[in-house]
C-alpha positions in Angstrom: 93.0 71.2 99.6 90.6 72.8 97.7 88.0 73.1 100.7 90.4 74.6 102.6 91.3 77.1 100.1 87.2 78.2 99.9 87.7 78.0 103.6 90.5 80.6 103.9 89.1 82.8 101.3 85.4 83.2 102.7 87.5 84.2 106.0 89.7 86.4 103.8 86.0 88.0 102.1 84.6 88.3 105.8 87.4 89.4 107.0 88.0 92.6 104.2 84.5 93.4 104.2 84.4 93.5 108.0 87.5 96.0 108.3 85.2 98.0 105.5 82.7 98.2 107.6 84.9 99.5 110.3 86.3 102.7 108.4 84.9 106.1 109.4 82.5 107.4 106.6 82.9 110.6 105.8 80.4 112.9 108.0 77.7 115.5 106.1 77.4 118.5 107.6 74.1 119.0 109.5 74.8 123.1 109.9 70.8 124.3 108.7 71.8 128.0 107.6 74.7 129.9 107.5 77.6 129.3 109.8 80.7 131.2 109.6 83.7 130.2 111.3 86.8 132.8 112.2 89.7 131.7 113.8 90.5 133.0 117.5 94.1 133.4 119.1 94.3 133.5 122.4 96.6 135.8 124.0 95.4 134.9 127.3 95.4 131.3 127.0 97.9 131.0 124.3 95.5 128.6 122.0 93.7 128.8 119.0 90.0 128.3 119.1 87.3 129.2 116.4 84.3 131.6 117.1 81.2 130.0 115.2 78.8 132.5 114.1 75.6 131.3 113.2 73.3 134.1 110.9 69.7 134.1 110.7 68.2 133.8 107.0 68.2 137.2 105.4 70.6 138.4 107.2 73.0 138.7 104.1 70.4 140.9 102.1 71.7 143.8 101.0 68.3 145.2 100.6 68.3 145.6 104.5 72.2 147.0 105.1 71.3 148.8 108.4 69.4 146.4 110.3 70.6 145.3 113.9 70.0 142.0 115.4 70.4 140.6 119.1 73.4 138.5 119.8 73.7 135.0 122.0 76.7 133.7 123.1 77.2 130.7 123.9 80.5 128.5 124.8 81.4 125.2 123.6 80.4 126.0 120.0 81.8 123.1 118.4 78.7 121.4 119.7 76.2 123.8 118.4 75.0 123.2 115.3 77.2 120.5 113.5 77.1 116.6 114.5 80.6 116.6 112.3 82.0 118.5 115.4 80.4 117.5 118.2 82.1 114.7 118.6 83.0 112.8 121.3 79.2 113.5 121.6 76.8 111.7 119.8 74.9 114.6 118.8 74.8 118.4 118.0 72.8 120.8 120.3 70.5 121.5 117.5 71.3 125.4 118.3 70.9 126.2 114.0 67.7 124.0 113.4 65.6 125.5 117.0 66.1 129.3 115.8 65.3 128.7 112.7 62.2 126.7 113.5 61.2 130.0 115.9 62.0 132.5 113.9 59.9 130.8 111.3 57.2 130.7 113.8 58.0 134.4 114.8 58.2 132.7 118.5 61.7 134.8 118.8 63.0 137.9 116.5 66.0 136.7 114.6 69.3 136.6 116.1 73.0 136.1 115.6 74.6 133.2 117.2 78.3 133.4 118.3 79.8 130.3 120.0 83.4 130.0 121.4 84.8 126.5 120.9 85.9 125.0 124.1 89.7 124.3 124.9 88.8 120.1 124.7 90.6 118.2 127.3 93.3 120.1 128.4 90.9 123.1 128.4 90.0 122.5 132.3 92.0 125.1 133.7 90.2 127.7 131.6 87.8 127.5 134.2 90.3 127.8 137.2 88.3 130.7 138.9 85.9 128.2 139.8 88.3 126.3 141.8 89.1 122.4 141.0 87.1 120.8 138.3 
């Protein structure tokens, strides 16, 4: 009896520390700079989405109030510069960590980066002008 009492809670233990092992960790953030986020409401499409702007360092300085910087857009932002967002994907496009890497380098002049988020599965008809997809 006693045996099968060690038995049941060893499978018990592996069992708990198993399903432990299972629950999502929280994610930390991988965003290198500043990213603001500002929600979007489509009237078009009748969703919301969220613009992700990414600002070069400095950009805040008040000491520089009138300079102008180049803008990229990009779509799919969600994937840009946080792996807490990319998923399904395994991975973030690295979008924050690249520019900032150049700009260190002065390889490119700093830049603002605005990404749209895309529409996630049922977002395939927001591409409709393209025909089927």
């Amino acid at each position: 009896m006693i045996r099968r009492l060690i038995a049941s809670t060893s499978l018990l233990i592996a069992v708990v520390t198993s399903a432990s092992e299972l629950m999502p960790q929280p994610c930390k953030s991988t965003v290198t700079g500043t990213l603001e986020m500002i929600p979007l409401e489509s009237k078009v499409y009748g969703d919301q989405r969220l613009l992700r702007v990414w600002l070069p360092s400095g950009y805040s300085n008040s000491a520089v109030p009138l300079k102008r910087y180049p803008v990229l857009y990009l779509f799919d932002g969600q994937f840009l510069c946080d792996r807490c967002t990319s998923q399904p994907c395994p991975d973030e496009w690295h979008v924050d960590e690249t520019l900032t890497d150049l700009i260190a380098k002065k390889a490119v002049q700093p830049v603002i980066v605005v990404g749209i988020d895309n529409a996630g599965p049922a977002g395939s008809g927001t591409f409709s002008w393209l025909g089927k997809v």
